[in-house]
N, C-alpha and C positions, 0 to 999 in steps of 0.2 A: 732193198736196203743193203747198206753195206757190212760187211763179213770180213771186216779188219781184225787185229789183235783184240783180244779180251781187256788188255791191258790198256786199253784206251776207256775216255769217259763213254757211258751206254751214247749219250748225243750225239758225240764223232760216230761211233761201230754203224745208230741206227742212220745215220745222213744218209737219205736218198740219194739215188747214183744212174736213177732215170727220170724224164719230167713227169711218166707217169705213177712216180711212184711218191710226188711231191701230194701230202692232204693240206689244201686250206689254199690260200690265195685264189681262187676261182675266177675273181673278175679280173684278175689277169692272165693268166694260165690255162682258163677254160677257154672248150674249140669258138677260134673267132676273134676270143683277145688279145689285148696287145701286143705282151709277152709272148702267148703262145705261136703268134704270126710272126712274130723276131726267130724265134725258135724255127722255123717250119723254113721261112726263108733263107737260113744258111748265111746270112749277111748281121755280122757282129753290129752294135753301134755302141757310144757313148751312152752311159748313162745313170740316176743316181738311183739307187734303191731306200727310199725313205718311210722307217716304220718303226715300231718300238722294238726292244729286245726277244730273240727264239720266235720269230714267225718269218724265218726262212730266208734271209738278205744273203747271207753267207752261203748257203745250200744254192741258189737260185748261182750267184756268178761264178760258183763250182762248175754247177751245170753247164751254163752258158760255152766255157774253157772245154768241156770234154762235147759239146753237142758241133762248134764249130772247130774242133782239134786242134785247139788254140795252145801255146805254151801260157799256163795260168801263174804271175806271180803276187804272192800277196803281201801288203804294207799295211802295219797297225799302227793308227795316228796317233795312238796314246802311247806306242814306243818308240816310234820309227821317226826321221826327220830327215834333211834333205840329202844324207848322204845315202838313206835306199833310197830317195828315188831316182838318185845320179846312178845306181848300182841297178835298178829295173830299167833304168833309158840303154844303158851298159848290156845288158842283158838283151834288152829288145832290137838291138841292133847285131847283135848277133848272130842271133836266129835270123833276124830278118836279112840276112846276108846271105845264112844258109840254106834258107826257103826258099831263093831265087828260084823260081822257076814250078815251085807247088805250090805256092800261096799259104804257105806258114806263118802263124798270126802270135800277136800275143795280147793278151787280155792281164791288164795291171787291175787285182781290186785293192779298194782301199777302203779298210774296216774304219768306224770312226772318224770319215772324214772333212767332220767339222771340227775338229780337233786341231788339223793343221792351221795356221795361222796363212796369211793373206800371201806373203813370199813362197810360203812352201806348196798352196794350190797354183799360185801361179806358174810353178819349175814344170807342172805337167803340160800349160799350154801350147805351145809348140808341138809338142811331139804327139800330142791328142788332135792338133789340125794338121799336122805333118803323116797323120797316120801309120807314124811309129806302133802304137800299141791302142786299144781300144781302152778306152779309162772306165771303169764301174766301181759307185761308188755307196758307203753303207753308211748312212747316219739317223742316229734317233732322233733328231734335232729336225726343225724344220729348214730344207735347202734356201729357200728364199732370205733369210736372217744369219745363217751360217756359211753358205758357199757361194766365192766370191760370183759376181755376175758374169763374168768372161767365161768361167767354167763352167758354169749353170747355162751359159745360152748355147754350146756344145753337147748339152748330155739331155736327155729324156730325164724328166723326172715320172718314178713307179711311183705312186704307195701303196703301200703294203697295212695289213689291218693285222687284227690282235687274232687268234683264231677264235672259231667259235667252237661252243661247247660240244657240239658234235665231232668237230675237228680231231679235239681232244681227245675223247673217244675213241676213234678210230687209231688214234695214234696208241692207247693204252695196250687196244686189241692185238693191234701187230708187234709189241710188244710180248704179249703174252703167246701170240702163234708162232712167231719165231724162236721163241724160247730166251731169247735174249737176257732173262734174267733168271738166273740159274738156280738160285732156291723155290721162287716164288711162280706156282703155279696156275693161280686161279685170286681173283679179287671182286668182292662181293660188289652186286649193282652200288649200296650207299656207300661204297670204300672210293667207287669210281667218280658217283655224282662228287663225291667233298674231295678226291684229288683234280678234278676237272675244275672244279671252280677255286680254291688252291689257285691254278697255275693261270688265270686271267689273265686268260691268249695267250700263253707263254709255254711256247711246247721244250724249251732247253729248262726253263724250270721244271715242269711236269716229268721231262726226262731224270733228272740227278735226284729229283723228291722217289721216281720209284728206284733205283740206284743206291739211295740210303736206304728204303724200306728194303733190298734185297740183303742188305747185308744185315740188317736187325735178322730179318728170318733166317738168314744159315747159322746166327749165332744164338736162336730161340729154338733152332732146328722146326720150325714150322712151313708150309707148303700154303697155306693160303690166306689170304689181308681180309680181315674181317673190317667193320667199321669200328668197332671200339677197341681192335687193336691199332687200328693206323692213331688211332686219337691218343691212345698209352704212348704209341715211340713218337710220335711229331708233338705231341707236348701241346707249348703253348704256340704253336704254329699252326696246329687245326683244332683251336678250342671251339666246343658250340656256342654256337651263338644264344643257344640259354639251355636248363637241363631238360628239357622234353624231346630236344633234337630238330629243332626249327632249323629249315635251312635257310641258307646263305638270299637266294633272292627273296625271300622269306621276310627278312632283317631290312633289305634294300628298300621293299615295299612297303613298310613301317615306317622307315627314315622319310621315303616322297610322300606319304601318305600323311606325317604329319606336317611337311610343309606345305603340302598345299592346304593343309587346314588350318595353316597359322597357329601351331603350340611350339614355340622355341623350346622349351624345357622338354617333351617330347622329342623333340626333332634333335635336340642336343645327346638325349639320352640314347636313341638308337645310335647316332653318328660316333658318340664313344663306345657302345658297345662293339659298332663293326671293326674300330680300328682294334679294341684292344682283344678281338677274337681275329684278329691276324688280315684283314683285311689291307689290298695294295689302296695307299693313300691317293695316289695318282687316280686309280680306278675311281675311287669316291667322287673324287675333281672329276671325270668325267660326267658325272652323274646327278654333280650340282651343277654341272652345267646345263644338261639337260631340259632340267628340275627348271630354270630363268627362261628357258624357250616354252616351255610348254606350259608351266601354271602362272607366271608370272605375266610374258612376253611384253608387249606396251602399257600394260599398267605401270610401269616400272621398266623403264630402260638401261636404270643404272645396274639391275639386278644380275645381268649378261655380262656390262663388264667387269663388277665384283667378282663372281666366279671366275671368270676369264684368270685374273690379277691374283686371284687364290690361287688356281694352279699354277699360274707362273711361280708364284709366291714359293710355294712347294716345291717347284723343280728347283730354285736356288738355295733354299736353306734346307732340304729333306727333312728329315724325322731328330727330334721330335718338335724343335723350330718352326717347319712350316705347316703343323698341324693345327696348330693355333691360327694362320689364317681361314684355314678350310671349316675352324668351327666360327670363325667372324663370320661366313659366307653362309653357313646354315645356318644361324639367326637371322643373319638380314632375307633371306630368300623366306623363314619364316613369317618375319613383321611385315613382308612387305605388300601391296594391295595385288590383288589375284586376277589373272585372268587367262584363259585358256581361247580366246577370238583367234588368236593369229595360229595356233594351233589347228582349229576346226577349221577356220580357213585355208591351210593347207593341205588338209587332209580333202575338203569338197574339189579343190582345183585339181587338186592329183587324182581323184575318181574322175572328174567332168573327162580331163585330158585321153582318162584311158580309155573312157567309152566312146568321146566326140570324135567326129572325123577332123583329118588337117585341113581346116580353115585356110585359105589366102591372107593375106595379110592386106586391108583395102589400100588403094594405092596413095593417097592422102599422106598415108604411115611410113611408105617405103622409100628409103633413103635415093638419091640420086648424084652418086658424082660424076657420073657419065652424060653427054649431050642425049648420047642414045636413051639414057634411062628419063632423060626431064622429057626428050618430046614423044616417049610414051605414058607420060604424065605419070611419071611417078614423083610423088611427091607434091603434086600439086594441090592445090587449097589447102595446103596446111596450115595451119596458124597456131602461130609461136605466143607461147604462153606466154610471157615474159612482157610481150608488146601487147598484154589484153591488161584489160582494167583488172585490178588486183592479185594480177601475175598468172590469171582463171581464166582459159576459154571456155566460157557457158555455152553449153548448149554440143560441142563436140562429142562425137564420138570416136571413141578406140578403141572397139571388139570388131571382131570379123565384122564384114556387111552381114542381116539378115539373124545372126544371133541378137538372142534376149538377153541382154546384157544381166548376168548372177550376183549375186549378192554373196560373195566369200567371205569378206570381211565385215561383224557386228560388233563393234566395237563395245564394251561391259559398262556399265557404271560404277566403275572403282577407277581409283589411280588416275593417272595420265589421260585413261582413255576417258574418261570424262566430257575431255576440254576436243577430244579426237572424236569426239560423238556431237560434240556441238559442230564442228568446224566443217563434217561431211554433209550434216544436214544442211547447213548455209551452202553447201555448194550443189546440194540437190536441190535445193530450193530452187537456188539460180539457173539450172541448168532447164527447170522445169518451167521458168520463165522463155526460157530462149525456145524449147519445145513444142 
């Protein structure tokens, strides 16, 4: 960790300052992934870093500048405009003048950089194929919808996820083994579970929340964060979620709980509880989204894009505006016909996969744009659905040769899946005819 000025925020001091000292991103960073092979390779590339806020965009193209002894300069889209990046092209030509002859690089990041408008992504392209400077870039927004395509088909898109609770944890820890916060010595196991869940994946939040609790303790003159004292100073920011000390996923599974049991007024009553015991609304949208895959799924297909359109909803008019969609979306996900088929069936196909061996693919199935591949008959007897009676070829198969073709999908008797239970039978019917 780094051992800057005091006077800096704890986030800056504790920013890792080697890859192995980065907690959380794993499925990139851990031995073998993608990042970590970028790392290891010694060869910079283009690329965006896309995730939500404090789970390491910023830490990660720090790193990258100090692993390949890049000069690193950085541009904030919500300040900065075309005149830094005239001032980093300026900059990058420079050095690269200087370097002749040691391979001195420069790595431009750009914080926020769905923010720039479609002119001002475009100023970098040139000098990102000219390999003037390596472009990395940071946006909480999805790249596909924000960042134009020329500069998207240039750069690696990462993502990056929210930390998890463990994550957090560990983050607290070395927090307290460092000493890094100078009145407060020791924090009780439930001080940690309810600042951990608090910072939902958000390690720069988790950072500045113990940051204020350190400064309540040198002016309480106390040494250690009990749980009902974090709840006195953070007020109505870690209120419980009721007075017995039920915790937080606690609340969550009361909220799914009563929608899959269809009580709107329940399901209303949990979902205001969490927001107004401090809960991130976004987080919630996560969760009703969830909620349309899992209990819902084809009984109701509208119930996926409801949620969907809720959280958008939410990201454009924030609090307390787009709460009001998110509680439209738990009612209807309450009223609406249940079914958990498409769920069970991905759950039996994900076991089948992980016990069954790799199958071939029979060759019927296997595409051929090659002379070579048709007169190894790939592709042959196929028959195209479209040119069979009622768009069905009866009687085909598409599993491996030699599998007993599984039964994943049972479609309920509620909802949509109704009319999706009649329509499978009619074509096992058929198929049982051609068999």
């Amino acid at each position: 960790m780094a051992t800057s000025s005091s006077h800096q925020p704890l986030a800056e001091r504790l920013r890792p300052q080697t890859l192995g000292q980065v907690i959380g991103q794993q499925h990139l960073l851990g031995e073998g992934m993608p990042l970590r092979i970028a790392f290891e390779s010694g060869q910079p590339h283009s690329c965006i870093l896309w995730g939500p806020p404090g789970v390491g965009k910023t830490t990660i193209a720090r790193l990258m500048a100090s692993s390949f002894d890049a000069h690193f300069i950085t541009i904030s889209a919500v300040l900065g405009g075309v005149k830094d990046i005239r001032e980093a092209v300026e900059q990058a030509t420079i050095w690269q003048g200087q370097g002749e002859g040691n391979g001195k690089r420069t790595l431009v990041f750009v914080d926020e950089v769905h923010r720039f408008n479609k002119s001002q992504q475009d100023a970098f392209l040139p000098h990102v194929e000219s390999g003037l400077f390596t472009f990395i870039g940071a946006t909480t927004e999805n790249p596909s919808f924000e960042v134009n395509s020329a500069l998207l088909s240039r750069a690696v898109v990462y993502v990056l996820q929210p930390l998890l609770e463990d994550d957090l944890k560990k983050i607290v820890m070395r927090v307290l083994e460092e000493r890094a916060l100078p009145a407060i010595e020791i924090i009780a196991t439930e001080a940690i579970e309810r600042l951990t869940a608090y910072a939902d994946g958000d390690a720069r939040r988790l950072l500045n929340t113990l940051e204020s609790l350190d400064v309540a303790a040198r002016s309480e003159k106390i040494t250690e964060v009990t749980d009902a004292w974090l709840l006195k100073v953070l007020g109505e920011r870690l209120r419980r979620y009721d007075k017995g000390g039920e915790q937080f996923y606690d609340t969550i599974s009361a909220l799914h709980k009563s929608v899959r049991g269809s009580d709107p007024d329940a399901a209303l009553y949990w979902f205001m509880r969490m927001l107004d015991g401090g809960a991130e609304p976004l987080y919630m949208a996560r969760r009703l989204i969830r909620m349309a895959s899992e209990d819902i799924g084809l009984a109701d297909p509208r119930a996926l894009r409801m949620a969907l359109d809720a959280a958008e909803v939410y990201e454009r008019l924030g609090s307390p505006e787009g709460e009001l969609a998110l509680a439209q979306c738990v009612v209807y996900l309450a009223v609406a016909p249940k079914s958990n088929a498409v769920y069970k069936a991905f759950n039996e196909a994900k076991a089948l996969i992980k016990k069954d061996g790799t199958r071939p693919v029979p060759l019927h199935l296997r595409n051929a744009p090659t002379r070579l591949m048709k007169e190894l008959d790939y592709g042959k007897n196929y028959r195209y659905a479209h040119n069979e009676e009622g768009g069905f070829a009866a009687g085909e198969n598409y599993f491996p040769e030699g599998m007993p073709p599984p039964e994943f999908y049972r479609p309920v008797s509620r909802g949509l899946e109704i009319q999706i239970s009649d329509k499978l039978k009619e074509l096992k019917s058929r198929n049982n005819q051609k068999n």
